[in-house]
py3Dmol code that shows the C-alpha trace and the ligand (Angstrom):
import py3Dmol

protein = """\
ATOM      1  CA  UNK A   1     124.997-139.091 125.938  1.00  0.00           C
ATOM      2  CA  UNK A   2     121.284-137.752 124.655  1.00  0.00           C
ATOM      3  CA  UNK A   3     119.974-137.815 128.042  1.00  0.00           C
ATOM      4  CA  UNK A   4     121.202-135.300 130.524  1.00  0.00           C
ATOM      5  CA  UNK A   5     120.911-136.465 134.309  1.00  0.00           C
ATOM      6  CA  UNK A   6     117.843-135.204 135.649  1.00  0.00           C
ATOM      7  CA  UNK A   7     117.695-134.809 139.460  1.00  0.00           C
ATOM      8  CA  UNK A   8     113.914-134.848 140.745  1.00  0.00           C
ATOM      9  CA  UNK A   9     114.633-133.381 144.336  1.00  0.00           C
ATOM     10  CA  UNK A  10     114.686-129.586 143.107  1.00  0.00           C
ATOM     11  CA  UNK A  11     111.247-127.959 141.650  1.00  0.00           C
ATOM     12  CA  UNK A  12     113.281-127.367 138.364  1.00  0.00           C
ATOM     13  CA  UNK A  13     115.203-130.345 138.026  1.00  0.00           C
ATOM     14  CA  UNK A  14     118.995-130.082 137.374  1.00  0.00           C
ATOM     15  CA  UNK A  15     120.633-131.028 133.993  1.00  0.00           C
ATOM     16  CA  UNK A  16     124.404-131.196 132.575  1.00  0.00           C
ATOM     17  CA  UNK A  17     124.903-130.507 129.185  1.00  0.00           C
ATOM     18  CA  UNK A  18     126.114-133.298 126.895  1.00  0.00           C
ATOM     19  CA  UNK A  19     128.574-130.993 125.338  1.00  0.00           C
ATOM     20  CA  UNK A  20     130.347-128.517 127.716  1.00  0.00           C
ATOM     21  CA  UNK A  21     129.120-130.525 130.830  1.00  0.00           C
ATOM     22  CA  UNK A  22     127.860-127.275 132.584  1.00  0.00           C
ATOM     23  CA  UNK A  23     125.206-127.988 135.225  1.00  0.00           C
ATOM     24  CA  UNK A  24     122.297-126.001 134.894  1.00  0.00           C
ATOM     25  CA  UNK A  25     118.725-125.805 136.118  1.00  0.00           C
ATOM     26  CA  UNK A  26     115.996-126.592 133.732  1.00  0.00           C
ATOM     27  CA  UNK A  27     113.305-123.752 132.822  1.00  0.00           C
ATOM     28  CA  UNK A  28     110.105-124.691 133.014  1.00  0.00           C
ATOM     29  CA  UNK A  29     108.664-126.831 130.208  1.00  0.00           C
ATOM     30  CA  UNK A  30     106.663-125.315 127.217  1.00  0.00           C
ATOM     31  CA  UNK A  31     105.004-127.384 124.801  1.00  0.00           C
ATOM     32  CA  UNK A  32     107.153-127.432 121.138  1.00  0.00           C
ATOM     33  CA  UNK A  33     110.335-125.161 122.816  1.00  0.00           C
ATOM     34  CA  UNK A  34     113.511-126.837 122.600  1.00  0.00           C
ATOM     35  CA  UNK A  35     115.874-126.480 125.971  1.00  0.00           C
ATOM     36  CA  UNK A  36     119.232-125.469 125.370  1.00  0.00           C
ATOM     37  CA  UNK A  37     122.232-125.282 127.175  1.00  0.00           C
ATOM     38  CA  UNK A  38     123.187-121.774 128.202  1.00  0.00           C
ATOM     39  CA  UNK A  39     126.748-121.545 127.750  1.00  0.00           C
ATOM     40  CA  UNK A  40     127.758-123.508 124.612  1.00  0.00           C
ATOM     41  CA  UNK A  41     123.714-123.669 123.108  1.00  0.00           C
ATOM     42  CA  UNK A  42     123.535-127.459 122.458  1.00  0.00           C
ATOM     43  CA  UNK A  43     119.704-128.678 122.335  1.00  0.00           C
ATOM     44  CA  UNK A  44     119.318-130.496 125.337  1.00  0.00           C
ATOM     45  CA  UNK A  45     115.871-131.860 125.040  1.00  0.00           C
ATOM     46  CA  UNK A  46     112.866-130.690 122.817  1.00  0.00           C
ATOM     47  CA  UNK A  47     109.540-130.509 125.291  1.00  0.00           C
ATOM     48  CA  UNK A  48     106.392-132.626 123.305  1.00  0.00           C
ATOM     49  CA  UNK A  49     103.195-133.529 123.389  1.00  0.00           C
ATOM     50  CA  UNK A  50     102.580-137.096 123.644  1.00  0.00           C
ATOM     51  CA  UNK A  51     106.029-137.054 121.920  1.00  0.00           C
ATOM     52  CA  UNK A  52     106.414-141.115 123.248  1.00  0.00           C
ATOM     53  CA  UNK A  53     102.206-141.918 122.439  1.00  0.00           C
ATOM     54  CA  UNK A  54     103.401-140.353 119.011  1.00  0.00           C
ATOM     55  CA  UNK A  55     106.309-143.101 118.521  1.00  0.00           C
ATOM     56  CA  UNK A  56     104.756-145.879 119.756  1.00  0.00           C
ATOM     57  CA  UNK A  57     101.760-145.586 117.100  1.00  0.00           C
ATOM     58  CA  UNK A  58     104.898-145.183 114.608  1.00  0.00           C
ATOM     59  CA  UNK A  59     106.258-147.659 115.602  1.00  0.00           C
ATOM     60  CA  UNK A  60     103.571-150.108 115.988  1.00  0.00           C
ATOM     61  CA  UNK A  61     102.561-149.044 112.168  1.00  0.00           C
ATOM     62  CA  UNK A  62     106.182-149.312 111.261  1.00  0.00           C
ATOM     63  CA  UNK A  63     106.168-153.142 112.307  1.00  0.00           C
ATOM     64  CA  UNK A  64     103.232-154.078 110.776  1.00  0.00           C
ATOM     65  CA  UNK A  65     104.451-152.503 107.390  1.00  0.00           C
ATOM     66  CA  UNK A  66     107.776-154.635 108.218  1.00  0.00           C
ATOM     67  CA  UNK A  67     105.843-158.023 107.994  1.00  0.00           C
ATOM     68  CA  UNK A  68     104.313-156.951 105.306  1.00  0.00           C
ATOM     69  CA  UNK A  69     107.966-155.782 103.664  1.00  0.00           C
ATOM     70  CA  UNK A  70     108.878-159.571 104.138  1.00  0.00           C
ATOM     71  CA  UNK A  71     105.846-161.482 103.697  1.00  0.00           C
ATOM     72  CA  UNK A  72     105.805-160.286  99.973  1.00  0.00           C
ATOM     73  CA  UNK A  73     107.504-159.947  96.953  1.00  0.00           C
ATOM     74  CA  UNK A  74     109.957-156.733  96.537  1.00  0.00           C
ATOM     75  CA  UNK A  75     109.404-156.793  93.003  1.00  0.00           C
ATOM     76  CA  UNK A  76     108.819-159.145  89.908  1.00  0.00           C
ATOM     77  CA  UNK A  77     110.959-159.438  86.560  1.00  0.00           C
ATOM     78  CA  UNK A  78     109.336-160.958  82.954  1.00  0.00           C
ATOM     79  CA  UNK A  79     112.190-161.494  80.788  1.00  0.00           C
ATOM     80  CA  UNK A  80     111.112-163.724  77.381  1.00  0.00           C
ATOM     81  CA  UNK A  81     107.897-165.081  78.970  1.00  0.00           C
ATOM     82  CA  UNK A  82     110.288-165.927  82.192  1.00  0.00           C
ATOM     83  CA  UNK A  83     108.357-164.468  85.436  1.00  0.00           C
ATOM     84  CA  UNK A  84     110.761-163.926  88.509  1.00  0.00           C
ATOM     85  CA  UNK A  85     109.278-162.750  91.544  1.00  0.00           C
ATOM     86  CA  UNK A  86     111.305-162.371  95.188  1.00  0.00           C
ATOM     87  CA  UNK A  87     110.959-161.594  98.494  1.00  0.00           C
ATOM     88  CA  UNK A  88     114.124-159.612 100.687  1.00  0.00           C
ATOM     89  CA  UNK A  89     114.546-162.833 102.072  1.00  0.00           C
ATOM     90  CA  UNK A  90     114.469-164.809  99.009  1.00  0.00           C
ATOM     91  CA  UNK A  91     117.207-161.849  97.694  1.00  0.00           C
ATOM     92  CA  UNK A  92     119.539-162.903 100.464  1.00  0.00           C
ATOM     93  CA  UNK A  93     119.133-166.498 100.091  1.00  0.00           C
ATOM     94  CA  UNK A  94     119.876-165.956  96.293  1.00  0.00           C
ATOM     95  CA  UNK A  95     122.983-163.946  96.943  1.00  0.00           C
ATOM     96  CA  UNK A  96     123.837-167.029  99.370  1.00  0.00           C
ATOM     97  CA  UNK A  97     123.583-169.533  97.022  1.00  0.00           C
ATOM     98  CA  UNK A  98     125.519-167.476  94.273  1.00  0.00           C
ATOM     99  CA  UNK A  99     128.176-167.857  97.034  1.00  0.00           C
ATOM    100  CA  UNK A 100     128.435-163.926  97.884  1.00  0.00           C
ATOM    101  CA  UNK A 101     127.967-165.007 101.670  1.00  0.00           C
ATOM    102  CA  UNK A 102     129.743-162.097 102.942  1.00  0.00           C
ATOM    103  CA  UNK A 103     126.675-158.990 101.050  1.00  0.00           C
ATOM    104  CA  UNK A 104     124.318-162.049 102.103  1.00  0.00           C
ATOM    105  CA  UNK A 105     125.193-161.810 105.452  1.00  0.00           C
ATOM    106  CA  UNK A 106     125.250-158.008 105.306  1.00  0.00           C
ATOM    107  CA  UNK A 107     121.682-157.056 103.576  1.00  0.00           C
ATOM    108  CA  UNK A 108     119.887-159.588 106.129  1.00  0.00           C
ATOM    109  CA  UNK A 109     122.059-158.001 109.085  1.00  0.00           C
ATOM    110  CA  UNK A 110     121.279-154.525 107.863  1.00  0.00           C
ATOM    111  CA  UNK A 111     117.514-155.072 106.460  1.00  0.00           C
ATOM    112  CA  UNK A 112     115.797-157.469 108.333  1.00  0.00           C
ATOM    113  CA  UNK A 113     117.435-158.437 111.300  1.00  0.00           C
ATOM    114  CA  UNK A 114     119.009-154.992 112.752  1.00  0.00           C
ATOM    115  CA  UNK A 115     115.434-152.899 111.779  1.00  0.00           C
ATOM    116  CA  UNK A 116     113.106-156.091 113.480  1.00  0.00           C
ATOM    117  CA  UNK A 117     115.156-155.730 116.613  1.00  0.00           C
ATOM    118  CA  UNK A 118     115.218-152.170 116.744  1.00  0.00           C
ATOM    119  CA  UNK A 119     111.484-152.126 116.402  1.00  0.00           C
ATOM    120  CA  UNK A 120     110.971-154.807 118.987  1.00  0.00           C
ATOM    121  CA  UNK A 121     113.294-152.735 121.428  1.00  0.00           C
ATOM    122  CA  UNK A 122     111.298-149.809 120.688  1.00  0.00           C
ATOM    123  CA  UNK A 123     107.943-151.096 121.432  1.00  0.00           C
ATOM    124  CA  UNK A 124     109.614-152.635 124.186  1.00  0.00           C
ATOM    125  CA  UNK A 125     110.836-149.657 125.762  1.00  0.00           C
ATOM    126  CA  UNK A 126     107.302-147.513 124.882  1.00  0.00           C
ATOM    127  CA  UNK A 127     104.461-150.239 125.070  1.00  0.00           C
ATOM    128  CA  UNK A 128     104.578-150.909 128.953  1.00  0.00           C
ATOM    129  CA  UNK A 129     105.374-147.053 129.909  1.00  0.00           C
ATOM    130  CA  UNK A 130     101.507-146.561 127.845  1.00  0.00           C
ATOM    131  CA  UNK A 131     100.073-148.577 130.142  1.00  0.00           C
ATOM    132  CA  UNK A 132     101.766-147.275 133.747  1.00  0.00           C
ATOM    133  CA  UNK A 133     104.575-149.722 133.579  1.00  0.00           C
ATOM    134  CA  UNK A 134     108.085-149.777 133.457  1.00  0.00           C
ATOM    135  CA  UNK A 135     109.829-152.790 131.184  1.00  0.00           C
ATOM    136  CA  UNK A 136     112.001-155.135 132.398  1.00  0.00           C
ATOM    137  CA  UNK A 137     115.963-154.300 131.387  1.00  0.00           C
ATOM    138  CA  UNK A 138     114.426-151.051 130.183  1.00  0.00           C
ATOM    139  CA  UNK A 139     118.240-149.471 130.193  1.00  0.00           C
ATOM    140  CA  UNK A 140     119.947-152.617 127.846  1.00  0.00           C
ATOM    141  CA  UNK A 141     116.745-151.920 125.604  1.00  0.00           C
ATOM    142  CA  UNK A 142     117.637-148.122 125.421  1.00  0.00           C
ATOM    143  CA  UNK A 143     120.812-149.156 124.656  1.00  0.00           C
ATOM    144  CA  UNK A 144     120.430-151.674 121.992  1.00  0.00           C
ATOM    145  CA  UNK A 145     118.561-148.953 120.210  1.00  0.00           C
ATOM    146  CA  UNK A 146     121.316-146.451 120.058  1.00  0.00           C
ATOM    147  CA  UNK A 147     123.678-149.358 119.089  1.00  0.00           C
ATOM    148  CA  UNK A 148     121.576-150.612 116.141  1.00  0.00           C
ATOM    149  CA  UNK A 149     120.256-147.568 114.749  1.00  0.00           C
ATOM    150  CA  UNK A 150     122.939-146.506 112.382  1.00  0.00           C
ATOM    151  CA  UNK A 151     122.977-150.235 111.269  1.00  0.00           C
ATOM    152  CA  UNK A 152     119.727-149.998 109.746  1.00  0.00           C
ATOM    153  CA  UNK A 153     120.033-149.264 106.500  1.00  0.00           C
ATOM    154  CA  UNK A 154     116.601-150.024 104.748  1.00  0.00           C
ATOM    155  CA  UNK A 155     116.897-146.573 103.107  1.00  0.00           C
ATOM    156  CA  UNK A 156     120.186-147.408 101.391  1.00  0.00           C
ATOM    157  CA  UNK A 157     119.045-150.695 100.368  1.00  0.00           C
ATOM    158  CA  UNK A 158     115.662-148.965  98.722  1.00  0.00           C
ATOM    159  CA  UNK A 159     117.781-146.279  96.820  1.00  0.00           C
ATOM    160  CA  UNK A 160     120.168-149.557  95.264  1.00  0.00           C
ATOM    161  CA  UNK A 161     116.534-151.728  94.363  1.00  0.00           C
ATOM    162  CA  UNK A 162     114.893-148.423  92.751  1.00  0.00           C
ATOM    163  CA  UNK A 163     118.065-147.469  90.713  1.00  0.00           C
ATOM    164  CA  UNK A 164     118.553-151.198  89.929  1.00  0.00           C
ATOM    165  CA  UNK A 165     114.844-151.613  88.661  1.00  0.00           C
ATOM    166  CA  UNK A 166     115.217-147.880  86.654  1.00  0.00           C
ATOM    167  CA  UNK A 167     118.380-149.910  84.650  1.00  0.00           C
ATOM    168  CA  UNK A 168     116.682-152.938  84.326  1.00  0.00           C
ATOM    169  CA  UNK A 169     113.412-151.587  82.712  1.00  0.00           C
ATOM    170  CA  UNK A 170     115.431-151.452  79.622  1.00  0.00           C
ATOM    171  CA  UNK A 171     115.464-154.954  79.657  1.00  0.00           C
ATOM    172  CA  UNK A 172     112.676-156.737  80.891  1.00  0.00           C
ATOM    173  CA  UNK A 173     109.528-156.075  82.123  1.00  0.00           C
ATOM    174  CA  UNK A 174     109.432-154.261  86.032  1.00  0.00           C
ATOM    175  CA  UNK A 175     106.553-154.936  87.824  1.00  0.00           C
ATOM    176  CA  UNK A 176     106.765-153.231  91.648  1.00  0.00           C
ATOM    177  CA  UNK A 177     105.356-155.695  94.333  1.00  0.00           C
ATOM    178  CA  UNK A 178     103.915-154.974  97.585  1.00  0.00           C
ATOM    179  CA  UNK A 179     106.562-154.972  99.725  1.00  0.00           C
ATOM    180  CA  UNK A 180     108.341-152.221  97.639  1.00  0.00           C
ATOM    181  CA  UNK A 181     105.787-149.963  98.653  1.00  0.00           C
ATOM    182  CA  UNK A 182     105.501-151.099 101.972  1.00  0.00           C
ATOM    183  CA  UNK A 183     109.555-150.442 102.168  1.00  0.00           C
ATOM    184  CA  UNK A 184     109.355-147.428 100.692  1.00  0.00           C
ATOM    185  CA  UNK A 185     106.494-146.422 103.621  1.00  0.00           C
ATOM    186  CA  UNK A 186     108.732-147.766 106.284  1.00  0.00           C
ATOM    187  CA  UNK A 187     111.697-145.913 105.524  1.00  0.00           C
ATOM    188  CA  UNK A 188     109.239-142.782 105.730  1.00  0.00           C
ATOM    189  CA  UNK A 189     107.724-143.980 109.223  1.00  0.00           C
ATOM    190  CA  UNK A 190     111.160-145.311 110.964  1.00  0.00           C
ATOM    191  CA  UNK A 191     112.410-141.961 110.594  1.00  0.00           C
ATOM    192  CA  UNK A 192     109.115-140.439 112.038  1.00  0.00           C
ATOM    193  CA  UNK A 193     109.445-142.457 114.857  1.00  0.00           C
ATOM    194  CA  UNK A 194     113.376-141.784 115.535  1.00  0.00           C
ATOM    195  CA  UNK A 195     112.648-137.970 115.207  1.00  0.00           C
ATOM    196  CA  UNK A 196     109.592-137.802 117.572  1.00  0.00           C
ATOM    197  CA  UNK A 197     112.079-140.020 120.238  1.00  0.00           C
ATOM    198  CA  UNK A 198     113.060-137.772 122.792  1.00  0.00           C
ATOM    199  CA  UNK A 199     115.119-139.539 125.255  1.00  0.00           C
ATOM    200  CA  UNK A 200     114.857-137.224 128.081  1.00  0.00           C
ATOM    201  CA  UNK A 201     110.650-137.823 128.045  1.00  0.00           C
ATOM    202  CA  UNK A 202     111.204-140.973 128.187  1.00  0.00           C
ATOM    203  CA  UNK A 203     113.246-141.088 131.185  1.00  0.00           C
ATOM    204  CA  UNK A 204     111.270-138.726 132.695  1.00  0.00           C
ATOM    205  CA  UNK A 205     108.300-140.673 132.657  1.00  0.00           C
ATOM    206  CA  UNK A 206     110.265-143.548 134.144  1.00  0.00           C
ATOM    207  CA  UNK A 207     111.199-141.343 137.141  1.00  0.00           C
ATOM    208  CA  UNK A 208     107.821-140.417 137.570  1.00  0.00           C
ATOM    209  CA  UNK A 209     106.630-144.068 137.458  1.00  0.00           C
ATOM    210  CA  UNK A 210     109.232-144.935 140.009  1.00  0.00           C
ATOM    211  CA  UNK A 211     108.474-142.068 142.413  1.00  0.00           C
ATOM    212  CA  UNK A 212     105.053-142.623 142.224  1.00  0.00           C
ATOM    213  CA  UNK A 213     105.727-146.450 143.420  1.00  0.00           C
ATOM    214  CA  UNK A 214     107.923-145.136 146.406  1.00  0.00           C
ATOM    215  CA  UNK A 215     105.228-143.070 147.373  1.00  0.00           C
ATOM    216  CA  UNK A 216     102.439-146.046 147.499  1.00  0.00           C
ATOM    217  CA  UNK A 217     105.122-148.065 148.594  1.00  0.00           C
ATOM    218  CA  UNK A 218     105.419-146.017 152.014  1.00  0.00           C
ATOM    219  CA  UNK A 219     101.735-144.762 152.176  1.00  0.00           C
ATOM    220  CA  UNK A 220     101.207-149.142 152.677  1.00  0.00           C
ATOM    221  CA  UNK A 221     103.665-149.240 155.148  1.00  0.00           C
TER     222      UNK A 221
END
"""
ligand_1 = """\
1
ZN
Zn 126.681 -126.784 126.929
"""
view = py3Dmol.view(width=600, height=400)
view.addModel(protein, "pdb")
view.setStyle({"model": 0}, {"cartoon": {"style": "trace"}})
view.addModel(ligand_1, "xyz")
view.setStyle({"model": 1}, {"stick": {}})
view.zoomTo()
view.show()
């Protein structure tokens, strides 16, 4: 569990370590210190600035570069006056037709599918709590993105297309498209994003939202 339970009704809010489950106060936040547990020294959270602002630019530059990924071709092949040029999707839809279903199935599940929902779960999560708001089924969101993380694997699948185009140069003619670089940019910026994530800032932010409400809540009434 990445974030500890934070109880708001003490000045320094209580937390329980995700490691040795020892219940501790919380010292008081300093920008760019990490908090650690006291008895067995896990990191409990790491105290930014505008650590969330930070990912949601990240992640709103990561999706763009994500269309882009898809909207153009990975790369393009001249063999004997032959030009071959593909997109990821095209890839998968090749592999499909070759009748390798099952690594079809599991480059669009990995590369397009588990990355675009991870990104829309992200900006989820981050784009209403800019503007004051808390999203709708904020927790399944939170969860989705712990679930589908390790599933991404553009990373993997750029180190198999670079080491396949480095053997293939010997053959025919390698011409990088777009989308290679835009991959190779994304894999740079999705793990920007997941580093600058700090779960406990995030929830934070939410309990602040929600007291805040209470309080105008009961000032009305
Ligand atoms: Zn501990």
């Amino acid at each position: 569990m990445d974030n500890p339970f934070v109880s708001t009704v003490a000045p320094h809010p209580l937390l329980a370590c995700h490691d040795c489950d020892l219940l501790q106060r919380a010292p008081a936040p300093q920008i760019g210190s990490a908090v650690c547990c006291r008895r067995c020294g896990a990191r409990l959270y790491r105290v930014t600035r505008n650590g969330l602002d930070r990912c949601l630019a990240m992640t709103v530059a990561a999706g763009v570069l994500f269309v882009v990924a898809n909207a153009f071709p990975i790369v393009a092949l001249e063999l004997q006056g032959v030009r071959t040029a593909t997109t990821l999707f095209g890839a998968v839809r090749a592999l499909y037709a070759q009748h390798m279903e099952l690594v079809a199935a599991l480059v669009f599940f990995t590369t397009i599918l588990v990355p675009a929902l991870e990104l829309l779960a992200m900006s989820w999560m981050l784009g209403p709590l800019k503007f004051g708001r808390v999203a709708p089924w904020l927790p399944i969101a939170y969860r989705w993105v712990r679930i589908a993380r390790p599933w991404g694997m553009i990373e993997v699948f750029m180190l198999g297309v670079l080491v396949s185009l480095a053997k293939l140069s010997h053959l025919a003619s390698v011409e990088p498209g777009v989308a290679l670089w835009s991959f190779g940019a994304l894999v740079i910026l999705l793990a920007a994003a997941a580093s600058s994530f700090e779960p406990h800032e995030l929830w934070a932010r939410v309990d602040a939202l929600a007291t805040e409400a209470d309080e105008q809540s009961m000032s009305i009434a």
